[in-house]
Structures are given as C-alpha cells and as structure tokens.
N, CA, C and O atoms as a CHARMM CRD file, in Angstrom:
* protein
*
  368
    1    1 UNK  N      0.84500  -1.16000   0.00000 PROA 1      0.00000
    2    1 UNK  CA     0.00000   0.00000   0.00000 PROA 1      0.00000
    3    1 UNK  C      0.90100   1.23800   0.00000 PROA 1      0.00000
    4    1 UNK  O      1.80200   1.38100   0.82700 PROA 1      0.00000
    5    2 UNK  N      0.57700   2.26800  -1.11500 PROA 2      0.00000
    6    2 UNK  CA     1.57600   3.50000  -1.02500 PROA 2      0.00000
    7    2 UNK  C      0.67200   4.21700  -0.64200 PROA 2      0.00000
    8    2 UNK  O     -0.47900   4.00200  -1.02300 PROA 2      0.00000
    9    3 UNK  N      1.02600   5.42100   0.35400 PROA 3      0.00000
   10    3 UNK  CA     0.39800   6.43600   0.70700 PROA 3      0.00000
   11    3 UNK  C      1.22900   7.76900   0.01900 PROA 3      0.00000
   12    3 UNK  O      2.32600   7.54100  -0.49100 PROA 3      0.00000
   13    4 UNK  N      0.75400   8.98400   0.01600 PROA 4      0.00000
   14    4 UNK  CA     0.77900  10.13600  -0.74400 PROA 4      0.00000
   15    4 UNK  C      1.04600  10.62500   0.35300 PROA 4      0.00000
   16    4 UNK  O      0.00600  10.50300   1.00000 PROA 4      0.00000
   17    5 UNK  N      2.25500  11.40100   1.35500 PROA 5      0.00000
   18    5 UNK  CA     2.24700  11.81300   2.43500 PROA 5      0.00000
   19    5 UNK  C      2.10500  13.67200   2.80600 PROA 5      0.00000
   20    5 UNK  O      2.88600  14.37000   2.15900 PROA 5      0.00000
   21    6 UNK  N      1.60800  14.05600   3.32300 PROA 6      0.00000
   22    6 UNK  CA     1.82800  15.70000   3.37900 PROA 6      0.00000
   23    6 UNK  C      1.84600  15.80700   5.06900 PROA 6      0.00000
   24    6 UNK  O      1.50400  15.01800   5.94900 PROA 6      0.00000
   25    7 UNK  N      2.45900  17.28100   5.08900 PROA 7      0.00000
   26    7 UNK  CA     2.69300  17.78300   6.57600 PROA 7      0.00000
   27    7 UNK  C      1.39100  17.87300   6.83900 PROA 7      0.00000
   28    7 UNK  O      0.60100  17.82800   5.89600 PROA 7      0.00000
   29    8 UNK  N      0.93400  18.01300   8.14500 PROA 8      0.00000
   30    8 UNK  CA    -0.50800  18.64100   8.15600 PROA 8      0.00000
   31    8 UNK  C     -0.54500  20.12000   8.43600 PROA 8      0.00000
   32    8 UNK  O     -1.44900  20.93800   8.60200 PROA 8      0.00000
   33    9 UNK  N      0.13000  20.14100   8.43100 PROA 9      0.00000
   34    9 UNK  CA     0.56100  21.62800   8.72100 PROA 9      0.00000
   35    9 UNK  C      1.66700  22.37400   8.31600 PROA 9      0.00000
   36    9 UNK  O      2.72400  21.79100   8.55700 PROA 9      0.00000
   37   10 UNK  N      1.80000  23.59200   7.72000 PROA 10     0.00000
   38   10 UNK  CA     3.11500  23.87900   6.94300 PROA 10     0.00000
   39   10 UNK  C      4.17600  23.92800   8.07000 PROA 10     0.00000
   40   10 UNK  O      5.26000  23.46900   7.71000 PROA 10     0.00000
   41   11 UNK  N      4.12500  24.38000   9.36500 PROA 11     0.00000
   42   11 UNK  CA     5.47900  24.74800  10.27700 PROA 11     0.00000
   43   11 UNK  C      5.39400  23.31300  11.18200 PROA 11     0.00000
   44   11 UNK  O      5.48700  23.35900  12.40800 PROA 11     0.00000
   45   12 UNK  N      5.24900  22.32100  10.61800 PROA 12     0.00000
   46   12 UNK  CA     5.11100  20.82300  11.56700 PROA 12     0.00000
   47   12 UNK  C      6.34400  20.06000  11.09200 PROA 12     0.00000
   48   12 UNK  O      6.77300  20.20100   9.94700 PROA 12     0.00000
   49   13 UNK  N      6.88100  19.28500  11.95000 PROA 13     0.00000
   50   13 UNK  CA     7.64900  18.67500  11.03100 PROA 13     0.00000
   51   13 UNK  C      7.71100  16.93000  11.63200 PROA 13     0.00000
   52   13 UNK  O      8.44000  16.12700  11.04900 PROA 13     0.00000
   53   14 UNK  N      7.06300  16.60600  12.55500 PROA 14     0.00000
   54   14 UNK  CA     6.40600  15.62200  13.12700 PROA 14     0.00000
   55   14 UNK  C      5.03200  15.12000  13.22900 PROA 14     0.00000
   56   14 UNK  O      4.53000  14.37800  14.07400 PROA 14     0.00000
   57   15 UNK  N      4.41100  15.81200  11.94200 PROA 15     0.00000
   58   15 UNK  CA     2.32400  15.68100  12.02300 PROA 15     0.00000
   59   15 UNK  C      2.59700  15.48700  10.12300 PROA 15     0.00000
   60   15 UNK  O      3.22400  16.12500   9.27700 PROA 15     0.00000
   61   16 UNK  N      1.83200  14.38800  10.12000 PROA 16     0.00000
   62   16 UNK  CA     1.53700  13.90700   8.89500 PROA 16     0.00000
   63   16 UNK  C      0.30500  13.21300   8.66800 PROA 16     0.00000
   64   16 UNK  O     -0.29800  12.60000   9.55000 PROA 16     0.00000
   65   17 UNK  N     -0.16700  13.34500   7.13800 PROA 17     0.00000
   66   17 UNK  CA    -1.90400  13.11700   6.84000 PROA 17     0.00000
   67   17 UNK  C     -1.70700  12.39000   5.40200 PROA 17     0.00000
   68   17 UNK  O     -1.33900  12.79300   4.29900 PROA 17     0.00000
   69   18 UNK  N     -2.10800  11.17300   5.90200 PROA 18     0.00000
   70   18 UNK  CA    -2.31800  10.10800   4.38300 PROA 18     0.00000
   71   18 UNK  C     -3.35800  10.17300   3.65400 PROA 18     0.00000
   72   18 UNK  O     -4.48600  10.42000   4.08200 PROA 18     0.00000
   73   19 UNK  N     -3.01100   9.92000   2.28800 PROA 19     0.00000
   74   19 UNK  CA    -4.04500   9.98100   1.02400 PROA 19     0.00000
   75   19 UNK  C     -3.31900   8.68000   0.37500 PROA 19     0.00000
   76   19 UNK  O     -2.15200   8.29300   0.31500 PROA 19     0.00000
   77   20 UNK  N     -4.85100   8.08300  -0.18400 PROA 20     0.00000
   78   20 UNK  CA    -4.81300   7.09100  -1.48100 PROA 20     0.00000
   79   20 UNK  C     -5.33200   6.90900  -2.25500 PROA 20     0.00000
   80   20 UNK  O     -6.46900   6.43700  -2.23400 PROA 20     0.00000
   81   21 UNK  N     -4.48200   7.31900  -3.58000 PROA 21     0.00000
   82   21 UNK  CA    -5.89700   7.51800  -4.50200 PROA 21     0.00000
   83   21 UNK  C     -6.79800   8.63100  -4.72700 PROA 21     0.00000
   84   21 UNK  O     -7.78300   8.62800  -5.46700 PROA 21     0.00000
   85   22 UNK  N     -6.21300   9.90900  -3.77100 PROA 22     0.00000
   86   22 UNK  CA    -6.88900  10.97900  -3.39900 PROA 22     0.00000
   87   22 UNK  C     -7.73600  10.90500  -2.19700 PROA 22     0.00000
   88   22 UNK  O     -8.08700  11.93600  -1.62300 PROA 22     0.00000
   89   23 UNK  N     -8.07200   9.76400  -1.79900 PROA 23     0.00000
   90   23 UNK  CA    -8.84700   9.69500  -0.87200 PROA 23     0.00000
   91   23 UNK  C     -8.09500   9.93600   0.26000 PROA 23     0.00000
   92   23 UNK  O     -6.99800   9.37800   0.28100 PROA 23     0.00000
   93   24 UNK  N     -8.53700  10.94000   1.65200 PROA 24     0.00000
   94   24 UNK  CA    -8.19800  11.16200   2.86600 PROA 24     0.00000
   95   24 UNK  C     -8.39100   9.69800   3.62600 PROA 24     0.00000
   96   24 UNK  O     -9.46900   9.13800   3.82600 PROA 24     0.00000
   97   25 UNK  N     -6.43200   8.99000   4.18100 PROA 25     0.00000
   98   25 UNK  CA    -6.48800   7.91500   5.09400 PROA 25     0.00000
   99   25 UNK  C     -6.44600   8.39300   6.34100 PROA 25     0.00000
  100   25 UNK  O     -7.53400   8.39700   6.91600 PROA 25     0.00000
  101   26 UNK  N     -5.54300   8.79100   6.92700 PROA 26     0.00000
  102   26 UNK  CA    -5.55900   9.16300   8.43700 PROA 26     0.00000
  103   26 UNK  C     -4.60800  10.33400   8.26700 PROA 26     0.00000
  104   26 UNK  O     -4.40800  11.14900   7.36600 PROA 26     0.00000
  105   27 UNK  N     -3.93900  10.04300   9.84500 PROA 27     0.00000
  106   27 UNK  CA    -2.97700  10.72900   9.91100 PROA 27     0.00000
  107   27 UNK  C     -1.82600  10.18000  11.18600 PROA 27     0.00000
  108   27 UNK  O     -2.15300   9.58400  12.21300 PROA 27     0.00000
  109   28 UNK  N     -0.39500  10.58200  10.77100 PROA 28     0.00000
  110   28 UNK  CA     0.25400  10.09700  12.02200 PROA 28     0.00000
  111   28 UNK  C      1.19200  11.58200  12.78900 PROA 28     0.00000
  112   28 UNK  O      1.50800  12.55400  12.10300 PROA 28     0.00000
  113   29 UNK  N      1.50100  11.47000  14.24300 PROA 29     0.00000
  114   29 UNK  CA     2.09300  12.23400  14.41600 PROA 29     0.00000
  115   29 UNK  C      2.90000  11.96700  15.57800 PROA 29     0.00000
  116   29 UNK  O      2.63700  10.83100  15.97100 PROA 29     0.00000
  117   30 UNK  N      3.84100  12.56800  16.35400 PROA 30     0.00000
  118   30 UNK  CA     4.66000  12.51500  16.95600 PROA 30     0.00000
  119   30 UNK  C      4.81500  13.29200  18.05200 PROA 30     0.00000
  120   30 UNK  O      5.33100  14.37700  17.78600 PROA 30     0.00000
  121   31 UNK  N      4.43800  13.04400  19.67300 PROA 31     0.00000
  122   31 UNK  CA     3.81000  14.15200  20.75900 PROA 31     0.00000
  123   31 UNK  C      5.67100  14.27100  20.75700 PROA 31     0.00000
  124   31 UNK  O      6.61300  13.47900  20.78800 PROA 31     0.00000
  125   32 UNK  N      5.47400  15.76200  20.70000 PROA 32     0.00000
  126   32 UNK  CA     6.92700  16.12800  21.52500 PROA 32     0.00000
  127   32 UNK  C      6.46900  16.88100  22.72600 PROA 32     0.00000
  128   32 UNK  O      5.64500  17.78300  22.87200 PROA 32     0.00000
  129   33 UNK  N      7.15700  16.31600  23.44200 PROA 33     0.00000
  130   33 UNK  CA     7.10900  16.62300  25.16900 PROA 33     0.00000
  131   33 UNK  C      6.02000  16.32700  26.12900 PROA 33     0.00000
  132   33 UNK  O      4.87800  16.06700  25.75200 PROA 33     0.00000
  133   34 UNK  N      6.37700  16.36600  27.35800 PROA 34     0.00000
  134   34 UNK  CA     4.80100  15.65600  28.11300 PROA 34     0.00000
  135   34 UNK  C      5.72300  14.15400  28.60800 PROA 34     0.00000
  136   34 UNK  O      6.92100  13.92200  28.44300 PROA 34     0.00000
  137   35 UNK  N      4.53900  13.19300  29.33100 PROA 35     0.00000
  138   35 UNK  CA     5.34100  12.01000  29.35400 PROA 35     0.00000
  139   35 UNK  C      5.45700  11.09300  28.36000 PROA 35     0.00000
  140   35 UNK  O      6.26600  10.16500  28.34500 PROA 35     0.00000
  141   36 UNK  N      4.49200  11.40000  27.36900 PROA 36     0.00000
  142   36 UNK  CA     4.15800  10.92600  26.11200 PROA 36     0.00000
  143   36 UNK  C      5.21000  11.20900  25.13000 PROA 36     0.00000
  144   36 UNK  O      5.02100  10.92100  23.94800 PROA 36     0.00000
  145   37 UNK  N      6.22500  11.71000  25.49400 PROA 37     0.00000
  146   37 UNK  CA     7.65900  12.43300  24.60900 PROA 37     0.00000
  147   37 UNK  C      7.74700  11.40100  23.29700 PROA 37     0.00000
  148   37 UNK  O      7.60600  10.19300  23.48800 PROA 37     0.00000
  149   38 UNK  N      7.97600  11.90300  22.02400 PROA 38     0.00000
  150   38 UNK  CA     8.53100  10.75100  21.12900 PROA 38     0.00000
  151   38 UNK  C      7.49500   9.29200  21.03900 PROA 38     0.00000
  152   38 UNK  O      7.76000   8.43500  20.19600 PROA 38     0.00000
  153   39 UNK  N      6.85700   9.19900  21.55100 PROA 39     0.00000
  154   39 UNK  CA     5.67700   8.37000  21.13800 PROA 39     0.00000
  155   39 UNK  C      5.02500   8.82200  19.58100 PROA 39     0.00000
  156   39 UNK  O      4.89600   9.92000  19.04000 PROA 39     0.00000
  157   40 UNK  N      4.74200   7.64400  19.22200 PROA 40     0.00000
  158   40 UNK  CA     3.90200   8.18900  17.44500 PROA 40     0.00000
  159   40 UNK  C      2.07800   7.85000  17.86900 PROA 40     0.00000
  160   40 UNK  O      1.47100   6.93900  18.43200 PROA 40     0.00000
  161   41 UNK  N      1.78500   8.92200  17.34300 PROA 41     0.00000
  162   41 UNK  CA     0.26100   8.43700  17.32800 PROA 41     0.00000
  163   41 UNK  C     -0.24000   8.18400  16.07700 PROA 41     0.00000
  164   41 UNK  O      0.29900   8.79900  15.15700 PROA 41     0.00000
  165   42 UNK  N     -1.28100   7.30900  15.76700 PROA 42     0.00000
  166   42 UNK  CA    -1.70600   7.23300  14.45800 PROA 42     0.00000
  167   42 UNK  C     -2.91200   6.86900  14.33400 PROA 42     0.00000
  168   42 UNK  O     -3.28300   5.97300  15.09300 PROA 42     0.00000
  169   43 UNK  N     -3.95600   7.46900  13.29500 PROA 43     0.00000
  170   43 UNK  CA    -5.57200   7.77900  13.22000 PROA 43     0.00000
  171   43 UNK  C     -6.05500   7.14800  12.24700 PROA 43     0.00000
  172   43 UNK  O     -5.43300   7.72800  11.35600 PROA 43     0.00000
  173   44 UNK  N     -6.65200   6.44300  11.74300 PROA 44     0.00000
  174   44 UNK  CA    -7.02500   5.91200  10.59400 PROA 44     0.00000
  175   44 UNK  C     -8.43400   6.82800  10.46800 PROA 44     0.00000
  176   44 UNK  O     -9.36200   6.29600  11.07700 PROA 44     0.00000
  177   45 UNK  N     -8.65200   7.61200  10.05800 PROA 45     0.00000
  178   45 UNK  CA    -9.70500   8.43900   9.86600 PROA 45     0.00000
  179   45 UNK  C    -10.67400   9.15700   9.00800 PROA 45     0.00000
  180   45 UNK  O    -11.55000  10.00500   9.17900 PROA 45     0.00000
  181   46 UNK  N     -9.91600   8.13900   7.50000 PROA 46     0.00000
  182   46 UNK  CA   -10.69300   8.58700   6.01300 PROA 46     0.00000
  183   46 UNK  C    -11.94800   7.30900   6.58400 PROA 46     0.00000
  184   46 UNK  O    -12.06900   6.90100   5.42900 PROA 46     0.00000
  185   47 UNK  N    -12.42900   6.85900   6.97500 PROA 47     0.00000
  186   47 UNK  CA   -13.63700   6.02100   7.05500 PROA 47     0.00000
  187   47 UNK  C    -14.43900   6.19800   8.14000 PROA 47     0.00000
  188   47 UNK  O    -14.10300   5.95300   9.29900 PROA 47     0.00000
  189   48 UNK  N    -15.51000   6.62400   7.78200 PROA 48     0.00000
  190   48 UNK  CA   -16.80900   7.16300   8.42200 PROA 48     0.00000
  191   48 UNK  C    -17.75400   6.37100   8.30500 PROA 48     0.00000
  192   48 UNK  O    -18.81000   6.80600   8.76400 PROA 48     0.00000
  193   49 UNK  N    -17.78700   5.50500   7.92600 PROA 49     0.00000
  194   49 UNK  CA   -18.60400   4.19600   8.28900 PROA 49     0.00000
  195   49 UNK  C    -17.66000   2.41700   8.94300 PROA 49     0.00000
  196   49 UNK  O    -16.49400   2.02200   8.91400 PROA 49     0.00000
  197   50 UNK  N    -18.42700   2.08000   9.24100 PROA 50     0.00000
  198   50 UNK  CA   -17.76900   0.56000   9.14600 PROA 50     0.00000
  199   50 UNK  C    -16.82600   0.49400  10.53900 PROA 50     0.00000
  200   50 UNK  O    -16.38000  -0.55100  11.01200 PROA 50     0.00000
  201   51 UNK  N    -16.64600   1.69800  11.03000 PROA 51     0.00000
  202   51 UNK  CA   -15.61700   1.89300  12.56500 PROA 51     0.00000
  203   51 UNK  C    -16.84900   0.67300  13.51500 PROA 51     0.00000
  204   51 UNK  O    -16.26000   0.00100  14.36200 PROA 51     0.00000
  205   52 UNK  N    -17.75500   0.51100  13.45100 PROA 52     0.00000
  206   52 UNK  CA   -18.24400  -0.13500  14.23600 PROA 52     0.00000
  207   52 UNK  C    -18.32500  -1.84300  13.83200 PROA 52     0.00000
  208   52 UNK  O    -18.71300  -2.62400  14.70000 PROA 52     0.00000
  209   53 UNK  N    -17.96500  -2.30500  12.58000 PROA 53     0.00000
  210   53 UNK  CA   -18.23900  -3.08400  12.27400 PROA 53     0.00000
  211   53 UNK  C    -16.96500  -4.73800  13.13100 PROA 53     0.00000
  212   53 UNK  O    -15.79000  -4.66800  13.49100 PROA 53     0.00000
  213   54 UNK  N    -17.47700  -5.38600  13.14100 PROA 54     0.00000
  214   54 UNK  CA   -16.18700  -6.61300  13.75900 PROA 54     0.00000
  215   54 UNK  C    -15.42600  -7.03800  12.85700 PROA 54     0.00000
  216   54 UNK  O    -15.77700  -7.64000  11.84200 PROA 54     0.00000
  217   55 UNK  N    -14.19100  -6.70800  13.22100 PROA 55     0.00000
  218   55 UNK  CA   -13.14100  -6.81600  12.68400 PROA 55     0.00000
  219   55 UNK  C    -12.14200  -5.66400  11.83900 PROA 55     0.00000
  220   55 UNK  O    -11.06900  -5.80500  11.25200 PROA 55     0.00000
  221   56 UNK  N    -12.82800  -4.73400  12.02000 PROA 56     0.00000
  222   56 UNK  CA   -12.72400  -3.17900  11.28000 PROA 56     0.00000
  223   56 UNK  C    -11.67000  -2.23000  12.72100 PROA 56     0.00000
  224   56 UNK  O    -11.08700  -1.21400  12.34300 PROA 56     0.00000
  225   57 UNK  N    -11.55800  -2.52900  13.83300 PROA 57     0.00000
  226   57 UNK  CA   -11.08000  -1.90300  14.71500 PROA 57     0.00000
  227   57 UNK  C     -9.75300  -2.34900  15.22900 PROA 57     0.00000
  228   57 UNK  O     -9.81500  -3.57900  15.25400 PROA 57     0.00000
  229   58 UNK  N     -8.24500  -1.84500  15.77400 PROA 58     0.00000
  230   58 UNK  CA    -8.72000  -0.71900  16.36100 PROA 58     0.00000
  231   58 UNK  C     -8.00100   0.33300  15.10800 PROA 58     0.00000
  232   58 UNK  O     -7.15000   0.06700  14.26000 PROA 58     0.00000
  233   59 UNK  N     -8.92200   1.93400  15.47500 PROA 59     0.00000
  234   59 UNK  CA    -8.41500   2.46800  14.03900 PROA 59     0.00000
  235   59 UNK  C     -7.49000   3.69000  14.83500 PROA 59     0.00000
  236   59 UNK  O     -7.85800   4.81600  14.50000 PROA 59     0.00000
  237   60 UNK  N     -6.97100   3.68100  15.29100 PROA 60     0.00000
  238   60 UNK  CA    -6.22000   4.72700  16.39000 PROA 60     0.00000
  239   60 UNK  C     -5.26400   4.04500  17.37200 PROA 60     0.00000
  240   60 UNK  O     -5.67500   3.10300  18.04900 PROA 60     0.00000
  241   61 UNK  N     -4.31900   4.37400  17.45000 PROA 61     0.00000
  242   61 UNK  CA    -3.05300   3.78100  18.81300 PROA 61     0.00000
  243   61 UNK  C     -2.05600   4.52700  18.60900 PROA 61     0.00000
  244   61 UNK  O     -2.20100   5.65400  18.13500 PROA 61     0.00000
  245   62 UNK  N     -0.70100   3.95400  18.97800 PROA 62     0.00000
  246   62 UNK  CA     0.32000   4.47900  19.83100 PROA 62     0.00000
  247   62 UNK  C      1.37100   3.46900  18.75900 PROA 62     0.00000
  248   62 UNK  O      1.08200   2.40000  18.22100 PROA 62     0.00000
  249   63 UNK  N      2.56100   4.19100  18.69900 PROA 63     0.00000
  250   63 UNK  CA     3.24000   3.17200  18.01700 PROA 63     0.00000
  251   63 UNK  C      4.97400   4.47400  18.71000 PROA 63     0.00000
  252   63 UNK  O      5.15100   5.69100  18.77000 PROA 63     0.00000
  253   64 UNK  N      5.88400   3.12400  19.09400 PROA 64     0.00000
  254   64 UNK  CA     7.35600   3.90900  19.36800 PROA 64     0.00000
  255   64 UNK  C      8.36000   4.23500  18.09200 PROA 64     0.00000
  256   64 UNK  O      9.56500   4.41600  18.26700 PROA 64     0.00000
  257   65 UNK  N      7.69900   4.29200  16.71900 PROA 65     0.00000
  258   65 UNK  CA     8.33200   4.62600  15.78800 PROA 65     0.00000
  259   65 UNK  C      7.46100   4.90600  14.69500 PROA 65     0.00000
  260   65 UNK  O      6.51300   4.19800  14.35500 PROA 65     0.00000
  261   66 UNK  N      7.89400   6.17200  14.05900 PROA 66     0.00000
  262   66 UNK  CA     7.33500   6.33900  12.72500 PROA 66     0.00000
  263   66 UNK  C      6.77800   5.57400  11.75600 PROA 66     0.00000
  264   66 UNK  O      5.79000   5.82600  11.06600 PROA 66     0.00000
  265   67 UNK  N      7.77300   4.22900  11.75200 PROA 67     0.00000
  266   67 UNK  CA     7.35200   3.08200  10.50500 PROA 67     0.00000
  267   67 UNK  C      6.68000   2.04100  11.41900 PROA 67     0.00000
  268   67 UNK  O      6.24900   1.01600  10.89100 PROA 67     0.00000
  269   68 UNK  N      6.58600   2.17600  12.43200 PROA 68     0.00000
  270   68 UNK  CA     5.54000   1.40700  13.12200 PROA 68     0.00000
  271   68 UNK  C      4.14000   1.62800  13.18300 PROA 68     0.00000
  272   68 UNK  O      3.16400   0.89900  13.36200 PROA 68     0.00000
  273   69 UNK  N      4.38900   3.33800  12.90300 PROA 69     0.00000
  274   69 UNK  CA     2.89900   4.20800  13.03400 PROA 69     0.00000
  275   69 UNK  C      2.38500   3.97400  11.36900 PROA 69     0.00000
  276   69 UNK  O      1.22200   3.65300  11.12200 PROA 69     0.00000
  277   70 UNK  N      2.83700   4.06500  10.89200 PROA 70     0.00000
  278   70 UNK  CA     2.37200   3.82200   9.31400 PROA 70     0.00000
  279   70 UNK  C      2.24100   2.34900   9.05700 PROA 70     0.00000
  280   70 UNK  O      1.63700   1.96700   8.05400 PROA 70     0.00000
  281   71 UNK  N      2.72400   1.57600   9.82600 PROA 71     0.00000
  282   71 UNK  CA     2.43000  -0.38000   9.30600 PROA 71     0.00000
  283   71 UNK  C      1.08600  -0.26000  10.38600 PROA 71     0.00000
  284   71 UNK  O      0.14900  -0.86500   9.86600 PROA 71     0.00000
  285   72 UNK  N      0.77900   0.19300  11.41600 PROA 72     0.00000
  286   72 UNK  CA    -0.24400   0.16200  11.83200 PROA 72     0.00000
  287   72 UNK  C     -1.68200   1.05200  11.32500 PROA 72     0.00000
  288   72 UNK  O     -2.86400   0.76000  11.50700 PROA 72     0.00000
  289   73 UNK  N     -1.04900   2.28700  10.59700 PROA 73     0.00000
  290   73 UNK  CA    -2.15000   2.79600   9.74500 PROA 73     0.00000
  291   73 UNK  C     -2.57100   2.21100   9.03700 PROA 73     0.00000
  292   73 UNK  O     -3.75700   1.88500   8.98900 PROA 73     0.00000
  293   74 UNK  N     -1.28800   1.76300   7.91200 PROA 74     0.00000
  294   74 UNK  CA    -1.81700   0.50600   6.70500 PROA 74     0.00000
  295   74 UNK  C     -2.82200  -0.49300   7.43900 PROA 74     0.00000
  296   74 UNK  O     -4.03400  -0.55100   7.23400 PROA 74     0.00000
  297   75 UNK  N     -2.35100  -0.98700   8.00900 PROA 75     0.00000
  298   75 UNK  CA    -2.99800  -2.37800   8.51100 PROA 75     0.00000
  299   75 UNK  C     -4.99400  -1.56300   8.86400 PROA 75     0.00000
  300   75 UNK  O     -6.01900  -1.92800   8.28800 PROA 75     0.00000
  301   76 UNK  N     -4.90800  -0.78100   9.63800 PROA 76     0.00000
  302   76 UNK  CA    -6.60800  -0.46700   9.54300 PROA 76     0.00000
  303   76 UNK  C     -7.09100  -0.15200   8.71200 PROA 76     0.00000
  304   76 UNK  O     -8.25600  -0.52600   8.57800 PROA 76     0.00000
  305   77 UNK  N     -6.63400   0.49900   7.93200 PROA 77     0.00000
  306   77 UNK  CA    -6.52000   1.29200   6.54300 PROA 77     0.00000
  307   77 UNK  C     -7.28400  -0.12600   5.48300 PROA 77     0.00000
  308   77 UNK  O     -8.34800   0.01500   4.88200 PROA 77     0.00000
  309   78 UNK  N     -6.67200  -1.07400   5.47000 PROA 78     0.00000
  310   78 UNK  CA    -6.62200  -2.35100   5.02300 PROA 78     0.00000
  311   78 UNK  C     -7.77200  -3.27500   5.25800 PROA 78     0.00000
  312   78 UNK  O     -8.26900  -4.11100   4.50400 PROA 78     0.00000
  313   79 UNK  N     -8.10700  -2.89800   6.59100 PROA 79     0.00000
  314   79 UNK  CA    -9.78600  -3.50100   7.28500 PROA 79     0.00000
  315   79 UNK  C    -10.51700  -3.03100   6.64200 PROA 79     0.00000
  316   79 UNK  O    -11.24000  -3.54600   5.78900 PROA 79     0.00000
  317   80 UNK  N    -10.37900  -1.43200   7.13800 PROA 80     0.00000
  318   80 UNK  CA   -11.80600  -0.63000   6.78100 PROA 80     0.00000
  319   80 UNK  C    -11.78400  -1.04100   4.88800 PROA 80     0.00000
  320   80 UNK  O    -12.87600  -1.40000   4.44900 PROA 80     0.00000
  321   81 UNK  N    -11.09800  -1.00700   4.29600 PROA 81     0.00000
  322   81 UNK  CA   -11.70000  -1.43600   2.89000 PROA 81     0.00000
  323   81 UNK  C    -11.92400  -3.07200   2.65200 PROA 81     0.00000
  324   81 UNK  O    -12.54100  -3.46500   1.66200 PROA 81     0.00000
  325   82 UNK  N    -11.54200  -3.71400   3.33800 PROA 82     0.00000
  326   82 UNK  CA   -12.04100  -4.94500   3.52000 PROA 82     0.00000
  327   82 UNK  C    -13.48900  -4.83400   3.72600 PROA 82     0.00000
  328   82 UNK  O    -14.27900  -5.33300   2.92500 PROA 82     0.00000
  329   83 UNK  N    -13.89600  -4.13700   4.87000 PROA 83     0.00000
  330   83 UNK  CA   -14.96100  -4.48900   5.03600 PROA 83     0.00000
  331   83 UNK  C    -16.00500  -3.68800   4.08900 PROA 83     0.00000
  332   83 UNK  O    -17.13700  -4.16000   3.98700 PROA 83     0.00000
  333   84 UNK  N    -15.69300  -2.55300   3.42300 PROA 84     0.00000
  334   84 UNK  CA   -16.04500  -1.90500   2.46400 PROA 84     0.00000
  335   84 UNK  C    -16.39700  -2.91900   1.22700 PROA 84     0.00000
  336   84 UNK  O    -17.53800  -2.94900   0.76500 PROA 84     0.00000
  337   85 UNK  N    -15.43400  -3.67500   0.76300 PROA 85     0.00000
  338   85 UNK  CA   -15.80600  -4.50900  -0.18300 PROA 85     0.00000
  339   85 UNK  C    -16.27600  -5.63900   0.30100 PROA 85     0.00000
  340   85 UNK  O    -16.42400  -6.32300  -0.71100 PROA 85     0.00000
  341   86 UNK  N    -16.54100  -6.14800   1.03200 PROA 86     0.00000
  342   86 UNK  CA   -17.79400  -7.57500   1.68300 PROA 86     0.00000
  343   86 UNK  C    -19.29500  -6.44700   1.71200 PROA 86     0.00000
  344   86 UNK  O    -20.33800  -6.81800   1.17400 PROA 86     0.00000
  345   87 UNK  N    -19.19700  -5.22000   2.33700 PROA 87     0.00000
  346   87 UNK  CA   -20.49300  -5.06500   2.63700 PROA 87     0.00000
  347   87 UNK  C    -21.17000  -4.20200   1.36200 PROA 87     0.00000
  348   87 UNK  O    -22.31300  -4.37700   0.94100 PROA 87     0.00000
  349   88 UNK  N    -20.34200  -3.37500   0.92500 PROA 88     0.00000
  350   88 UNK  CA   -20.75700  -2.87100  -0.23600 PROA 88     0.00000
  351   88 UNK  C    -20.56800  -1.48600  -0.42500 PROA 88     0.00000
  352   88 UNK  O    -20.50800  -0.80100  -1.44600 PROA 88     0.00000
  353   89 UNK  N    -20.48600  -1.21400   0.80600 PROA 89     0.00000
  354   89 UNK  CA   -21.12100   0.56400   1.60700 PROA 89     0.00000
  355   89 UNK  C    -19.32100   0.80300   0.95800 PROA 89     0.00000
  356   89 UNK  O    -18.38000   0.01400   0.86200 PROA 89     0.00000
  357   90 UNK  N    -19.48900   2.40800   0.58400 PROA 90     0.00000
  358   90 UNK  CA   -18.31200   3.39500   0.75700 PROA 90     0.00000
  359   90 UNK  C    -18.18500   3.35200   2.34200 PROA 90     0.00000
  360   90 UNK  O    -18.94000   2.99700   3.24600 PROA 90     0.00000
  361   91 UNK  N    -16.73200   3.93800   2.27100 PROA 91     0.00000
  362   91 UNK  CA   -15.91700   4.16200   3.46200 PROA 91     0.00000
  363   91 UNK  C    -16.56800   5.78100   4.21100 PROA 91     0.00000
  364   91 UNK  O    -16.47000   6.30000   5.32300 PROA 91     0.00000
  365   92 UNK  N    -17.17500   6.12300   3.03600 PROA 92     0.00000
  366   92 UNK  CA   -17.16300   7.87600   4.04400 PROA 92     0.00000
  367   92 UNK  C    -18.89200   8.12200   3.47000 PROA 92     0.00000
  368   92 UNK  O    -19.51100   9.13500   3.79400 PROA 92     0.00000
C-alpha cells in the first residue's frame, strides 16, 4: 500500500496526513514533550462508516516509531476497505 504523504501543517515537522488515490487515510504524528515524549500516534480516519463493524477496529493507537505508526495505519486502513468490499457501503 503506497500512501501520498503531506505535513498537516506547513510549520510541523512531526504531524503527517495520508491519502490514497486521493482519498483522505488518516494521519500520524509525533507528541513532543509531556510524558508521552517521542511516542507516534496514528488515526485511521478517512472512514466514516464501518468503525463499528467486527473486525474493522482498532483504528487509532500508539506506536514507538514512525514506521511502526504507518504499518499500523496501513494495517486499519486495510480492514476498513475490507470491510467496504464484503459489505458494499463506501468508506465515508
């Protein structure tokens, strides 16, 4: 799965927002400071349906590295259109 990556913000340099295909995937980012220091967070958040469905979750966590935060985006990223194509429904 390739994602299309952008800052989410122009003066960020640790906040990033996935696209595929044009379509809005999530986003990952990186808390600096707090006790949460250097932790990655990551959102799977282009899908507005199907978050409730079994086997579609979890679409949000914690990851201690960048490429951990993006194999875990992919991976929900990967459900939610799974379950998109069994049930029929668009993602948003």
């Amino acid at each position: 799965m390739t994602f299309v990556w952008r800052r989410t913000f122009p003066d960020t340099h640790h906040d990033f927002v996935a696209e595929e295909a044009g379509q809005h995937v999530g986003r990952i980012r990186r808390m600096d400071g707090g006790p949460q220091d250097g932790i990655w967070f990551w959102y799977c958040t282009g899908c507005q349906r199907g978050h409730e469905a079994t086997g579609v979750r979890p679409l949000s966590g914690e990851a201690a590295t960048r490429d951990e935060a993006i194999e875990a985006l992919a991976a929900a990223w990967a459900r939610a259109k799974a379950w998109s194509a069994v049930s029929g429904l668009p993602l948003a």
